[in-house]
N, C-alpha and C positions, 0 to 999 in steps of 0.2 A: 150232743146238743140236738132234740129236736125243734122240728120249724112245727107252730102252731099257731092253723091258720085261721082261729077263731080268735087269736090277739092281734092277727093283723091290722096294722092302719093302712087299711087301702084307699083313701080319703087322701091321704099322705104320699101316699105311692103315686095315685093317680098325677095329684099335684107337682110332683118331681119330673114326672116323664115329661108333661106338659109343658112345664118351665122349659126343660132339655130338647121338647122340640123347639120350643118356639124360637130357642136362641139359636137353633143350627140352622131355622128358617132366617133368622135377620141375617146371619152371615151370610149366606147365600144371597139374601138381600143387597148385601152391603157388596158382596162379591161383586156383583152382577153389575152396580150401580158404579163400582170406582171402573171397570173396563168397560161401559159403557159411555163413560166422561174421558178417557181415554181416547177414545175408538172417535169421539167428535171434535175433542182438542186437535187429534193429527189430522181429521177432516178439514180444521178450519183452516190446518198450516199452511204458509205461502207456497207457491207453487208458481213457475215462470216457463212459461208456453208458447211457443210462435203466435203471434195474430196473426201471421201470414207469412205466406212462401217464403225464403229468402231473397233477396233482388239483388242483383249485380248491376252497376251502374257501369257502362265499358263506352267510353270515346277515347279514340286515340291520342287527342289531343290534351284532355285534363284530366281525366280520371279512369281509375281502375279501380274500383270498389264494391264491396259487399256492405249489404244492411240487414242485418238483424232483429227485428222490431220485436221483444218480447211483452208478454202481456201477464204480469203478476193474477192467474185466475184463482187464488186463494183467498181465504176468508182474511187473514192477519197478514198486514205490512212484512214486505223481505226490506233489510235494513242492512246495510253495508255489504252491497251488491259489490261481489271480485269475479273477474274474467281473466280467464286464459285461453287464447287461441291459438291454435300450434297448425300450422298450413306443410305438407310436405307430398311429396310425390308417392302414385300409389305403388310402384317397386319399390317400395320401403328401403333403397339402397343411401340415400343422400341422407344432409341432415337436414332438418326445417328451412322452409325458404323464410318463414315468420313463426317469430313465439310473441304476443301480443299480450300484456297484462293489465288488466285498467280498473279501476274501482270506481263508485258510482256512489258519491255524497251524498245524496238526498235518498228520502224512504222510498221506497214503491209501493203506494197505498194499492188494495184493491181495486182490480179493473182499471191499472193504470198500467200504459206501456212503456216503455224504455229503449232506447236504442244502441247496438254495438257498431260501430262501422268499421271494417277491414279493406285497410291501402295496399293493395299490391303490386300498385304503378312501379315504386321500384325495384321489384322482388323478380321479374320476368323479363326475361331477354327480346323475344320474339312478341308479342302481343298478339297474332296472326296465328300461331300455333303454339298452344302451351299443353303440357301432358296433363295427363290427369291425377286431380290432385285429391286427399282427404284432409277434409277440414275438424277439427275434435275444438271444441268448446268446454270448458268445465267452468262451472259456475258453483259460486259459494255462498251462501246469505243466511241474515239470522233471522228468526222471531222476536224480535223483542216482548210479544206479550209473554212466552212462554218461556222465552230465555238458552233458545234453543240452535242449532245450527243446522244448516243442511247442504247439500252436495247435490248436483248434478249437472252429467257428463251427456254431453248431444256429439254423435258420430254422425258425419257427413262427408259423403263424396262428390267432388265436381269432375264432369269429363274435360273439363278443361275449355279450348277454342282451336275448333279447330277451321284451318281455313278462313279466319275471320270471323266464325259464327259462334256465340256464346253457346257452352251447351248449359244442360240443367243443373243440380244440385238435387240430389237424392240422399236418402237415407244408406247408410252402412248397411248390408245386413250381417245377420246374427256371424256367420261364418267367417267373416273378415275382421271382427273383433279381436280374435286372440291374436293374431298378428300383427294388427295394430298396439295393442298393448305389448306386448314383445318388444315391437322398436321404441314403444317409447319408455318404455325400462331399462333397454337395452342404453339409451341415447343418458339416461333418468333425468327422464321431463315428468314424471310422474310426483303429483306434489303429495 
């Protein structure tokens, strides 16, 4: 069989290629457009943040507490807010002085705060001298626009009081994480 290219329809050809880009352009189109709508749905997702430091409320007489103030800074309501707080000393040797689980009925619309409060009045012997402790948080909430869930875990360590003096509340760092996960697999507090 020869090809004879004075009976070619290339009128026809032209037409075909054309068509064939222009469909591998809309997919690329269409590619681009569905992870772009993607990429701003998880943008909008809820999301719950300190509005501020943590505060520890400490009188001898009535209270022993922490406050948590978070602040939903996402686009779309977190919706059936759960908390777990697990308080234990940072020689990872004992078990928990507190595991604290609490849910939170109402939405957390955008830019709206919420608060966790932790009693430790009677979880402490001494109030004058307590060791230093790591605090872990894991929080759970859905989206309802998107029908979605999510997860997140806040490490925290307090040095404790010593002497009478509150001290601060800092972050974990990265290095103290796998050993904290450890004990608490080991213990299995992990949900």
């Amino acid at each position: 069989m020869s090809w004879n290219f004075k009976n070619w329809n290339w009128s026809g050809s032209v037409v075909t290629i054309s068509t064939l880009i222009f469909a591998l352009v809309s997919l690329i189109s269409v590619y681009i457009s569905v992870t772009t709508w993607k990429i701003q749905r998880e943008a909008a997702r809820p999301y719950l943040t300190f509005i501020e430091s943590p505060s520890l409320h400490f009188t001898k007489e009535s209270s022993f507490e922490f406050e948590f103030r978070f602040k939903n800074v996402g686009t779309h309501p977190a919706t059936t807010l759960s908390s777990r707080i697990i308080v234990f000393e940072q020689q990872l040797l004992e078990k928990p002085i507190l595991i604290d689980d609490y849910t939170v009925v109402n939405d957390i619309p955008r830019d709206t705060t919420t608060s966790l409060l932790l009693n430790l009045k009677d979880k402490v012997l001494d109030e004058g001298n307590i060791h230093p402790h790591f605090i872990i948080i894991s929080l759970s909430y859905a989206d309802p626009i998107v029908h979605k869930s999510y997860n997140q875990t806040i490490y925290l360590k307090w040095a404790g009081v010593i002497a009478g003096k509150q001290q601060p509340l800092i972050h974990v760092e990265i290095s103290e994480k796998e050993n904290i996960l450890n004990y608490l697999n080991t213990l299995h507090l992990l949900k």
